[in-house]
PyMOL commands that place a pseudoatom at each C-alpha (Angstrom):
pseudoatom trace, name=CA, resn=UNK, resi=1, chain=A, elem=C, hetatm=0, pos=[7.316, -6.147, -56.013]
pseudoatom trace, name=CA, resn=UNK, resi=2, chain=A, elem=C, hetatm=0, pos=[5.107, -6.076, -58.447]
pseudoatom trace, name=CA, resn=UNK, resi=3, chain=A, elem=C, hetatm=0, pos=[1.433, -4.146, -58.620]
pseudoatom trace, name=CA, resn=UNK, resi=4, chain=A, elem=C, hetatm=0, pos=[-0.298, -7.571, -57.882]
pseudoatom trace, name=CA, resn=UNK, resi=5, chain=A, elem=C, hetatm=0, pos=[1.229, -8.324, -54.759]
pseudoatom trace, name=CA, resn=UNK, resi=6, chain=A, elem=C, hetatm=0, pos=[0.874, -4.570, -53.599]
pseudoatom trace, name=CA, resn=UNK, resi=7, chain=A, elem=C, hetatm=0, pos=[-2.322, -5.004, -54.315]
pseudoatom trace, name=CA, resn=UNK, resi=8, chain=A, elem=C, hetatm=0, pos=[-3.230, -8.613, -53.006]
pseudoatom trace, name=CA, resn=UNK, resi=9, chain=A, elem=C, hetatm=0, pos=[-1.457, -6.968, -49.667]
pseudoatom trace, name=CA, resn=UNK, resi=10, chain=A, elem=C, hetatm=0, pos=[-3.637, -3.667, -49.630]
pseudoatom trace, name=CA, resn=UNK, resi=11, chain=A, elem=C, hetatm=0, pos=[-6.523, -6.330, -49.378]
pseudoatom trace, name=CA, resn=UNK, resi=12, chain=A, elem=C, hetatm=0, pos=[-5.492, -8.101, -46.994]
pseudoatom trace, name=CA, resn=UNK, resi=13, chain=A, elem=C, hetatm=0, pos=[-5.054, -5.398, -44.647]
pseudoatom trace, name=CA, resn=UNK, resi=14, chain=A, elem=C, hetatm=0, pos=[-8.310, -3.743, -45.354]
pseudoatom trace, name=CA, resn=UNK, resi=15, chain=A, elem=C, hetatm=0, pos=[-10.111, -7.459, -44.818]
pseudoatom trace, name=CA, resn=UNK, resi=16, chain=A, elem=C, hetatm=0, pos=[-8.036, -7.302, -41.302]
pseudoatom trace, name=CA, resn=UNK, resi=17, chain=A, elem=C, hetatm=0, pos=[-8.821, -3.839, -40.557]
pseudoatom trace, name=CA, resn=UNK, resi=18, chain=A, elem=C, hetatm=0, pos=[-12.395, -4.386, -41.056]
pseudoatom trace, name=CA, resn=UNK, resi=19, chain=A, elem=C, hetatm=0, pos=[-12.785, -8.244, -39.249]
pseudoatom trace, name=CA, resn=UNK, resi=20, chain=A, elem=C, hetatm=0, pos=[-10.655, -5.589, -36.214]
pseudoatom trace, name=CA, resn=UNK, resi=21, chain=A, elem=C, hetatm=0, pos=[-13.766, -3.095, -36.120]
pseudoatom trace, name=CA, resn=UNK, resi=22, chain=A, elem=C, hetatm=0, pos=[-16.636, -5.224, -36.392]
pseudoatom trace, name=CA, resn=UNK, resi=23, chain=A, elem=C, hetatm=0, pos=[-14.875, -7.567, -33.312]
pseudoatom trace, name=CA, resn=UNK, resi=24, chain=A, elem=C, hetatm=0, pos=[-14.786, -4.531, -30.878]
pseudoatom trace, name=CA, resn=UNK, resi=25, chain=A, elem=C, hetatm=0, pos=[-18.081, -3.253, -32.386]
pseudoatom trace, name=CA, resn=UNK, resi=26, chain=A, elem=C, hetatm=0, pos=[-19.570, -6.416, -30.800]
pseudoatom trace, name=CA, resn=UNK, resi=27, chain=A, elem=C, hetatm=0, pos=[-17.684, -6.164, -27.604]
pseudoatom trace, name=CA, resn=UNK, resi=28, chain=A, elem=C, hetatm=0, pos=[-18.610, -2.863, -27.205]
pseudoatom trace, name=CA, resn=UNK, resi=29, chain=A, elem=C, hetatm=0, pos=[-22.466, -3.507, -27.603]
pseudoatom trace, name=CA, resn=UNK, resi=30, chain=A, elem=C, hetatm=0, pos=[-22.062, -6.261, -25.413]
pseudoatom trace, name=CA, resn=UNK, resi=31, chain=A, elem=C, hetatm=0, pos=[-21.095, -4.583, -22.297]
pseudoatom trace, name=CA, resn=UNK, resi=32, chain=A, elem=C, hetatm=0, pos=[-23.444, -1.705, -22.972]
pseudoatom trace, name=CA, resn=UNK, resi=33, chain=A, elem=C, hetatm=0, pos=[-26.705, -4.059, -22.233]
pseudoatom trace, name=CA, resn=UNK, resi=34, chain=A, elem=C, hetatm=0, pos=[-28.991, -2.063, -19.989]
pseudoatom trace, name=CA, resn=UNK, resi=35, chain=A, elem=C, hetatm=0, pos=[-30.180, -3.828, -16.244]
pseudoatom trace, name=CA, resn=UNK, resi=36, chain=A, elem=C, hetatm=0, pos=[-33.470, -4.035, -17.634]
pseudoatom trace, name=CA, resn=UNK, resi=37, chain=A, elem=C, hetatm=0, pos=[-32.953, -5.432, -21.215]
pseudoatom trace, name=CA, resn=UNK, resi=38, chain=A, elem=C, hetatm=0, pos=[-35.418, -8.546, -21.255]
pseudoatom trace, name=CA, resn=UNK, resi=39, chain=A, elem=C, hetatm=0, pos=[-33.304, -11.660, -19.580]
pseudoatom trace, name=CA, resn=UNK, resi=40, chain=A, elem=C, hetatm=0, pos=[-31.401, -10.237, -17.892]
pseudoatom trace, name=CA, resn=UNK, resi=41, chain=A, elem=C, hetatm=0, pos=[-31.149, -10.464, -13.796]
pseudoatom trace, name=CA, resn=UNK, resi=42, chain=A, elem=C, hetatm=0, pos=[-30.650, -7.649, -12.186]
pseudoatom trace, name=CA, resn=UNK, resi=43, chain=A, elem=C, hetatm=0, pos=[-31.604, -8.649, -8.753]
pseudoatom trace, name=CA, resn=UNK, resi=44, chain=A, elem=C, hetatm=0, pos=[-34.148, -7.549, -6.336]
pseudoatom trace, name=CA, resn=UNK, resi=45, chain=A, elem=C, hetatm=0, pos=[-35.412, -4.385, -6.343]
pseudoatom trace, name=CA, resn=UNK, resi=46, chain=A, elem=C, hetatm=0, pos=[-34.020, -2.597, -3.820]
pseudoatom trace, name=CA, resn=UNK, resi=47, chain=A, elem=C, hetatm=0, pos=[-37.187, -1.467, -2.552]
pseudoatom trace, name=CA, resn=UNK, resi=48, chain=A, elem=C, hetatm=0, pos=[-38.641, -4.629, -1.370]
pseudoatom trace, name=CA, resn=UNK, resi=49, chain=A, elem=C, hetatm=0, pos=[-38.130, -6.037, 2.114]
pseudoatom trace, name=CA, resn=UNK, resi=50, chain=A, elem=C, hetatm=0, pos=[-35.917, -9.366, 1.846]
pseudoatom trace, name=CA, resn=UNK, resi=51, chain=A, elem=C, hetatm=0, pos=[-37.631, -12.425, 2.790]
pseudoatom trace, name=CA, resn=UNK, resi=52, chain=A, elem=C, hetatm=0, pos=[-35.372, -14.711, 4.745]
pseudoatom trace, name=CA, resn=UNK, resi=53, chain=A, elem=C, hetatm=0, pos=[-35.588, -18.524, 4.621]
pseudoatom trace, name=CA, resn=UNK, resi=54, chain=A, elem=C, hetatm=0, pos=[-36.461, -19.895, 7.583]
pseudoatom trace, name=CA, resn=UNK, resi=55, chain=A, elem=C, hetatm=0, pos=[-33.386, -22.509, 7.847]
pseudoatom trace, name=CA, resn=UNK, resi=56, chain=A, elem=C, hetatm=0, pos=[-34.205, -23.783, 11.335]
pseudoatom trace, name=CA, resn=UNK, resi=57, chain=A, elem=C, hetatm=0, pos=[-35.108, -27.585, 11.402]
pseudoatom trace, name=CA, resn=UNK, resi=58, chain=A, elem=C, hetatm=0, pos=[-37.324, -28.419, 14.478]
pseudoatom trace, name=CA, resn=UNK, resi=59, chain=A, elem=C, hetatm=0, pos=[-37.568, -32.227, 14.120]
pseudoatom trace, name=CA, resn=UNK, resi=60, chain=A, elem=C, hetatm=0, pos=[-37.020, -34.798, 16.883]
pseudoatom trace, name=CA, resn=UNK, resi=61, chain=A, elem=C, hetatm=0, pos=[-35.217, -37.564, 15.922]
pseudoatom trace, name=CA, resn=UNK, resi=62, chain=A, elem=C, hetatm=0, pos=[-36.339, -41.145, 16.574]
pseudoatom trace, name=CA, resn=UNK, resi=63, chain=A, elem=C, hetatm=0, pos=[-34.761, -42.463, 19.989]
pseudoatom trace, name=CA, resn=UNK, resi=64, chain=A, elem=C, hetatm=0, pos=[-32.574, -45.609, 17.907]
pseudoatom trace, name=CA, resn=UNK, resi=65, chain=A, elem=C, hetatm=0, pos=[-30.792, -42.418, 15.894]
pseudoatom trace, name=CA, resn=UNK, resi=66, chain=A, elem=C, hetatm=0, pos=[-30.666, -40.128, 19.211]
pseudoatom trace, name=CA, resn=UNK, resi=67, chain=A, elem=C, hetatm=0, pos=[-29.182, -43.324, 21.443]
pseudoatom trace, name=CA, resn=UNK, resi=68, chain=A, elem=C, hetatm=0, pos=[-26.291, -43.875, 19.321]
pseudoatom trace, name=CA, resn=UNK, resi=69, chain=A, elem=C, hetatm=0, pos=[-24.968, -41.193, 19.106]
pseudoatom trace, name=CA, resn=UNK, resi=70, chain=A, elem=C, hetatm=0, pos=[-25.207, -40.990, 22.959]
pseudoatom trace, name=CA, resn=UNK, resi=71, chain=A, elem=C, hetatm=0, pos=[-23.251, -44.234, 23.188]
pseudoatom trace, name=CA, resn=UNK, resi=72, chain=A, elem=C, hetatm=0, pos=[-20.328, -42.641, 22.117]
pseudoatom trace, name=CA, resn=UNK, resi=73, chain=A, elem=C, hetatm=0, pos=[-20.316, -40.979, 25.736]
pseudoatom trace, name=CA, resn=UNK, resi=74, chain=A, elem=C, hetatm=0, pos=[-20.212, -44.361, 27.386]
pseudoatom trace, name=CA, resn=UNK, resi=75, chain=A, elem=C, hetatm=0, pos=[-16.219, -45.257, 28.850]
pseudoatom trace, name=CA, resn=UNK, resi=76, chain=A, elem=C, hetatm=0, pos=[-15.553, -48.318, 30.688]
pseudoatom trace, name=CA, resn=UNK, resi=77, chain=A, elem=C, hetatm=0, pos=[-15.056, -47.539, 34.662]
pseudoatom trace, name=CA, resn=UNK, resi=78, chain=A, elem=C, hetatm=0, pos=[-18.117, -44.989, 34.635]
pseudoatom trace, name=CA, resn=UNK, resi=79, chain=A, elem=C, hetatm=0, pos=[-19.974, -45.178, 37.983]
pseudoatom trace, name=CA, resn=UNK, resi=80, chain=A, elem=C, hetatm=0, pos=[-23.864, -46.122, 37.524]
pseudoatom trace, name=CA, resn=UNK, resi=81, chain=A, elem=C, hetatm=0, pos=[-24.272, -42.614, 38.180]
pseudoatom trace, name=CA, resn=UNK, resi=82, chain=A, elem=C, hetatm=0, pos=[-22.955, -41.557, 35.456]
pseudoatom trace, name=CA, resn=UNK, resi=83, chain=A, elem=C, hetatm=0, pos=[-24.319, -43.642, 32.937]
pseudoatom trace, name=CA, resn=UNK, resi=84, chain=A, elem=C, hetatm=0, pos=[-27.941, -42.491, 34.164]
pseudoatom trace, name=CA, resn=UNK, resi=85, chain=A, elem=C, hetatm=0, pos=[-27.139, -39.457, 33.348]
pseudoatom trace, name=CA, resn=UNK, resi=86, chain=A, elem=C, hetatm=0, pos=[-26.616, -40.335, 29.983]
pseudoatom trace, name=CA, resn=UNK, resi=87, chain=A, elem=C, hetatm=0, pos=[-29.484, -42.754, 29.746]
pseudoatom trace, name=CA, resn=UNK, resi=88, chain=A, elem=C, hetatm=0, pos=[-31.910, -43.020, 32.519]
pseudoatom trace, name=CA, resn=UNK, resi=89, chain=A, elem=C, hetatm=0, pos=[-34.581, -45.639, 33.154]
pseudoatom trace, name=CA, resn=UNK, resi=90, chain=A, elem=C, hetatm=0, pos=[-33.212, -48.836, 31.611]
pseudoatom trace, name=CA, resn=UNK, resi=91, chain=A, elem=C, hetatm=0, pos=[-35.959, -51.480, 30.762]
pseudoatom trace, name=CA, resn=UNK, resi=92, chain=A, elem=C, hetatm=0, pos=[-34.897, -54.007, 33.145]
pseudoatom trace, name=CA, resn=UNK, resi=93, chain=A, elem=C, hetatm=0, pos=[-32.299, -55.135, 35.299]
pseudoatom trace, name=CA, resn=UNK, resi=94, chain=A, elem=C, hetatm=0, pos=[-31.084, -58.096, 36.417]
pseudoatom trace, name=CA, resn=UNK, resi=95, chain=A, elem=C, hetatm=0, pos=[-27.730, -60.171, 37.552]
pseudoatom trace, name=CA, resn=UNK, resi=96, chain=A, elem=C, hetatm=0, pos=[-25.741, -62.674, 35.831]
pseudoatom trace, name=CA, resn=UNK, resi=97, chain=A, elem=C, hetatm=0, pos=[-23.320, -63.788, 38.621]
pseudoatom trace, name=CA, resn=UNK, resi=98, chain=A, elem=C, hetatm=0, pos=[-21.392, -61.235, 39.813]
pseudoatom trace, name=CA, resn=UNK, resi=99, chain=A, elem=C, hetatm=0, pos=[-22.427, -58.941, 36.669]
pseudoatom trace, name=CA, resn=UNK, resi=100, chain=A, elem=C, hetatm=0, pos=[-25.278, -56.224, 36.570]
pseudoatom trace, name=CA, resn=UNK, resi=101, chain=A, elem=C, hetatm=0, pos=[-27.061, -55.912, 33.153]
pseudoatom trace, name=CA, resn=UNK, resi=102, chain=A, elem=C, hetatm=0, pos=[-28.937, -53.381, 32.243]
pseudoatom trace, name=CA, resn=UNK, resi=103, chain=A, elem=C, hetatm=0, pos=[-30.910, -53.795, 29.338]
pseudoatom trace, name=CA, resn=UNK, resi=104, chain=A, elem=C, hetatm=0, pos=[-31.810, -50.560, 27.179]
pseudoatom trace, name=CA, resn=UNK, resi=105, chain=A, elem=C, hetatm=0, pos=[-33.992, -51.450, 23.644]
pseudoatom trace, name=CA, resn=UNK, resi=106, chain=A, elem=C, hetatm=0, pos=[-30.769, -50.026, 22.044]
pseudoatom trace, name=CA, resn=UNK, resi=107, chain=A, elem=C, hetatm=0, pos=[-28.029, -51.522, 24.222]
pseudoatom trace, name=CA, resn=UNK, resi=108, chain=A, elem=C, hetatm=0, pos=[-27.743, -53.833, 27.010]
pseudoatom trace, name=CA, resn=UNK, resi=109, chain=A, elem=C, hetatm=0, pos=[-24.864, -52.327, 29.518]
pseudoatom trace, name=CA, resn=UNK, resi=110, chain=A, elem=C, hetatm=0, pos=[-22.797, -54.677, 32.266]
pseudoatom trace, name=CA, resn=UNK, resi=111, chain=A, elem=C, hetatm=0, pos=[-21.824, -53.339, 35.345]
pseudoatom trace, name=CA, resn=UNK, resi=112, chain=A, elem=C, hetatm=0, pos=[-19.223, -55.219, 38.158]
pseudoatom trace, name=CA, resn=UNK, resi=113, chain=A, elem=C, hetatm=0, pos=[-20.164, -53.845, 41.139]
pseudoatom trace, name=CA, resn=UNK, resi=114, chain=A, elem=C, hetatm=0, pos=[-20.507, -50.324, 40.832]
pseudoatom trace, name=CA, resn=UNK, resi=115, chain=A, elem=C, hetatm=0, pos=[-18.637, -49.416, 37.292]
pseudoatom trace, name=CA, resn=UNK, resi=116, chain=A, elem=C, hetatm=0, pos=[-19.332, -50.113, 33.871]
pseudoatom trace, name=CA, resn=UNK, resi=117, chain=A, elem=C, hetatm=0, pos=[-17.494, -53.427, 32.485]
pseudoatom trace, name=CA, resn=UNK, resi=118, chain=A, elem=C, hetatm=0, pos=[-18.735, -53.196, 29.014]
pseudoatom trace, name=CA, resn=UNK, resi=119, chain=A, elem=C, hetatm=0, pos=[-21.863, -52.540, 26.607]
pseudoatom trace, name=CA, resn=UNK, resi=120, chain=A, elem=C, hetatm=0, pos=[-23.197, -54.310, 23.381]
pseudoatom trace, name=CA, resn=UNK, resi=121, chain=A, elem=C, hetatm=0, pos=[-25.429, -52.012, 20.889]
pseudoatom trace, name=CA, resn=UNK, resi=122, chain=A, elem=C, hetatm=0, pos=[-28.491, -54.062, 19.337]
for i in range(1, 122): cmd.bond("trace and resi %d" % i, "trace and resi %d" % (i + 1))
show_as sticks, trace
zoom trace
């Protein structure tokens, strides 16, 4: 080889060598930042009390909202009883031949004599 090539190579190496350096230079300065360098998060100081968010939700829900889901309780063949105890005081009541209907403002349930037939939301 001749004294060019040695030379070109002696270059490059020293251009690698140096480009090597500088790279873990910066990696090194990077992971030396200090807690309280400006933007940086270091948390709460451990000195304060925590505040906790208050997560509980206290709200009633309208009756439509509260009903329906209800109505998945209803099963045909449940005694009057029963369905009282799901949903008492039904607006009115009143026969349709040998059928009892009892008319919520969300449903309107039929009995046959003492057990539910069927139901029909609103």
């Amino acid at each position: 080889m001749d004294s060019r090539t040695d030379s070109l190579i002696t270059s490059v190496h020293r251009t690698t060598r140096a480009v090597a350096m500088i790279v873990v230079a910066l990696l090194i300065a990077g992971c030396a930042t200090s807690p309280d360098a400006p933007g940086v998060d270091a948390g709460p100081d451990p000195g304060w009390e925590m505040r906790v968010a208050d997560t509980t939700i206290d709200v009633e829900l309208p009756e439509p909202f509260v009903r329906l889901v209800d109505l998945g309780r209803l099963r045909v063949g449940m005694t009057k009883q029963e369905v009282l105890a799901l949903f008492p005081d039904p607006v009115s009541t009143r026969l349709r031949g040998t059928d009892e209907l009892w008319d919520y403002r969300f449903a309107e349930l039929i009995f046959r004599g003492n057990y539910l037939r069927d139901w029909f939301n609103r």
